[in-house]
N, C-alpha and C positions, 0 to 999 in steps of 0.2 A: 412476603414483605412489600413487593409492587407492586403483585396483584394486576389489575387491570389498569391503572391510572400510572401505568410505568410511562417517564417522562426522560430527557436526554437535560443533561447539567452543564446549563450554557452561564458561563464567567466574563463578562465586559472589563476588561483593564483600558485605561486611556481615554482621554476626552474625545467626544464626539461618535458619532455613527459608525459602527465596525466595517471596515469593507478588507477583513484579512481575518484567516477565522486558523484556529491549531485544533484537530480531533484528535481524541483517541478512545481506545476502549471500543472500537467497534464488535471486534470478540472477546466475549468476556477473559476469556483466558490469554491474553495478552498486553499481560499490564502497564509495561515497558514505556506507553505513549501515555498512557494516564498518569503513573509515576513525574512522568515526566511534565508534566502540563502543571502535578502538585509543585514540582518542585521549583517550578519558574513563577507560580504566581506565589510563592512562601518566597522568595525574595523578593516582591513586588514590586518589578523593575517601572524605572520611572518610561512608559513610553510617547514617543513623540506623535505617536495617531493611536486610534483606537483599535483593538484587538479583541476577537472574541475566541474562548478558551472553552471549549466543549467538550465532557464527557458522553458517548455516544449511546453506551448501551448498559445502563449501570445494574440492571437485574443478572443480566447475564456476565457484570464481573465481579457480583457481591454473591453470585453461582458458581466464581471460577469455571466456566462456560464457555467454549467459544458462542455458542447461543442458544436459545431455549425453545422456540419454536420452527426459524428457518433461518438461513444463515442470512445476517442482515446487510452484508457485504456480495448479494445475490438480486438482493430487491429493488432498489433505486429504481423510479424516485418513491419508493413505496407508495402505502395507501392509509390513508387515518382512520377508513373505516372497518379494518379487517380485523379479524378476532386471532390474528397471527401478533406478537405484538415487536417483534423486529419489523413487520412491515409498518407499524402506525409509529413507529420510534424511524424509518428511514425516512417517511414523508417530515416527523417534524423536524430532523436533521436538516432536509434539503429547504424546509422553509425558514430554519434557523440561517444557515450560511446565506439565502439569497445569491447574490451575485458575487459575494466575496470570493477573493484567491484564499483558498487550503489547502493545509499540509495535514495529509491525513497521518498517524502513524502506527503501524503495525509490527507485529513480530512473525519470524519463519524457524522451522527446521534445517532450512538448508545452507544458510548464510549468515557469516559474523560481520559480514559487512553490509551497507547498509547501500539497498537497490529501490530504484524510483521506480515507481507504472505510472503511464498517464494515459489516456483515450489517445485517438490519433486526431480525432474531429476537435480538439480544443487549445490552439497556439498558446493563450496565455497559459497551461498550466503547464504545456512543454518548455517555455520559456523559461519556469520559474526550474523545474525538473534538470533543465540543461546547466545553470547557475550551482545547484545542490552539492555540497562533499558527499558525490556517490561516486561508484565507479562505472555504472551501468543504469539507463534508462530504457525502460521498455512499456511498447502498447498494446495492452493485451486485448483489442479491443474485437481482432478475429475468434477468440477463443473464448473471455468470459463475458455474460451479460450481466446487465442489473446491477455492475460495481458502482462503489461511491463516485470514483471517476468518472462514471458517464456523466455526470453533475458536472457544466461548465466549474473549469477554472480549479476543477480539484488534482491537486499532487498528491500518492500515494507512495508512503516508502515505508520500505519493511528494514527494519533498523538493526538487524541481530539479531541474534538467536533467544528465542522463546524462551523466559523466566530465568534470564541470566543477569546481572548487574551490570553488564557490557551493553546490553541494547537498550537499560535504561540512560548508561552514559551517553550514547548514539543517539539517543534520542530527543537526550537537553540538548546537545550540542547542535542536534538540527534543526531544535527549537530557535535558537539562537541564532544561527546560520539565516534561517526564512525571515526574523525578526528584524536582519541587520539587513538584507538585500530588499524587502521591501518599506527600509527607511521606520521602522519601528522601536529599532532601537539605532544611537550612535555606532560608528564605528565600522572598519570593512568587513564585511562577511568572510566566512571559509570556504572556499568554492573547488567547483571538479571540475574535471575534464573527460564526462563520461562517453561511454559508444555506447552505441542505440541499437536495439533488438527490436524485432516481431514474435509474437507469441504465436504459432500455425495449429500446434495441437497437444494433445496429453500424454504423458507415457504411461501407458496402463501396466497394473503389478496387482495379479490375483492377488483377489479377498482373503483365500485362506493361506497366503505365503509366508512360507516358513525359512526363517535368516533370511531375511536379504539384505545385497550388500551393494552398494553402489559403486564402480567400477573409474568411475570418470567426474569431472569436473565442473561446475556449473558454470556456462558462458568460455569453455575452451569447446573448439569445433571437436564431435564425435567423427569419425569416416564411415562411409558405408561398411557393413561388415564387422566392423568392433562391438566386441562386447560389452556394453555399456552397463550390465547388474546381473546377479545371479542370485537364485534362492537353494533350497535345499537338493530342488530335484528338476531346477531347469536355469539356462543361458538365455540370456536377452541380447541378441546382435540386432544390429544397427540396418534397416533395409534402405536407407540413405541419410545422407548425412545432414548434422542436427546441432545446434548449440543447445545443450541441458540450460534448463531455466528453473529454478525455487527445485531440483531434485534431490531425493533425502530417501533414506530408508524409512523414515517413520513418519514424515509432516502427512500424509493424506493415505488413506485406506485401501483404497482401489488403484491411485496412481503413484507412481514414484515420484512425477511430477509434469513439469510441460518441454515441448520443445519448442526450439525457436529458429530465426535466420534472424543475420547480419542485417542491419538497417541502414548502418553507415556510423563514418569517426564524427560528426557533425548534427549537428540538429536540422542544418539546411538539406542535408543529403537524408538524415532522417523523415523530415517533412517531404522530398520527395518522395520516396518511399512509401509512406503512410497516404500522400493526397491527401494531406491537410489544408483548410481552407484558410486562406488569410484572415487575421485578424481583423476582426467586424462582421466575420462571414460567417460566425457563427449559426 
């Protein structure tokens, strides 16, 4: 149907130049932010700046796909000239948004509530991250490359659990949240008060594992020596201690998911943490 001329479905609501931009759909198979993105411009809110409303990767959600060639939440800032076509759909993403503040949004296995990533090199989109009704903000920026966040000024939240009605609700409502804190629409926002994590590394869970079960909690501290998942014919203990981050028996193949540390109750204490540069230091 896309073929090669597959293109990313950018929507301008509001007068004037966009510099605040809503994705979703970067996997195709999570629909939740696209849902979501229909259902704020079907009541086509009167906004007081302009807003750009971007479908990210529409081959791979008219595939029910998380993607078709490479995962495009891997590529950043992609490339237009590659015969991959999530890398020629990440480059016209990043030249879509420009300099604008994004709220990227996605769906997990692991989580019915609704958790920020932002890069650690990018203060405004910590900023907006820190403001968000989440409970948890993390930068996953030791662990994955190539995400849309490496793009100044993008927030990424995962809103709820994959193809449920709950994380399309999480998702208007964070639509509306980002709309009302950066002055796009009237009215106060719904804001958190989240603690801040580091991503350090992956929990790996053989390819051919059979039942597994996840033992522990994502974002309560494991101890060293706890068991933290078992399958049919093996114990996974703890060789020191880890905050579980996006872990699930089933969101990912080879791992159960990542670990992380404490970054701090604070985004100032976060910023220390990370060595984030001041704003302008981009």
């Amino acid at each position: 149907m896309f073929g090669e001329r597959a293109e990313v479905d950018a929507t301008v609501l509001g007068d004037g130049d966009p510099d605040l931009a809503v994705v979703g759909g970067i996997h195709g198979d999570e629909p939740s932010g696209v849902r979501a993105i229909r259902h704020v411009l079907d009541t086509e809110p009167d906004l007081e700046r302009a807003v750009k409303f971007v479908v990210a990767n529409p081959p791979a959600g008219v595939a029910h796909r998380r993607y078709l060639d490479v995962d495009m939440n891997r590529v950043f800032p992609g490339d237009p000239d590659s015969p991959d076509r999530e890398r020629r759909l990440a480059a016209q993403l990043a030249d879509e948004i420009g300099g604008s503040i994004v709220l990227s949004l996605h769906s997990t296995h692991s989580s019915t509530n609704p958790i920020a990533f932002v890069s650690g090199k990018h203060p405004d989109a910590q900023a907006v991250a820190a403001r968000l009704p989440v409970e948890h903000v993390v930068n996953h920026d030791p662990v994955v490359d190539g995400a849309f966040t490496s793009c100044k000024r993008v927030v990424s939240v995962e809103v709820g659990r994959q193809l449920t009605d709950a994380a399309t609700t999480n998702a208007t409502k964070l639509v509306r949240s980002f709309l009302r804190m950066t002055d796009a629409l009237p009215d106060e926002p719904t804001t958190g008060s989240p603690d801040f994590h580091t991503l350090t590394g992956s929990v790996e869970k053989p390819a051919d594992a059979e039942d597994p079960q996840l033992l522990v909690d994502n974002f309560r501290e494991v101890s060293e020596g706890t068991t933290y998942a078992t399958t049919s014919d093996a114990e996974f203990v703890a060789d020191d201690s880890f905050y579980p981050i996006l872990m699930s028996e089933t969101g990912y193949d080879h791992i159960f998911g990542y670990r992380g540390r404490r970054a701090g109750d604070s985004l100032q204490e976060a910023r220390a943490a990370w060595g984030t540069p001041l704003a302008g230091d981009e």
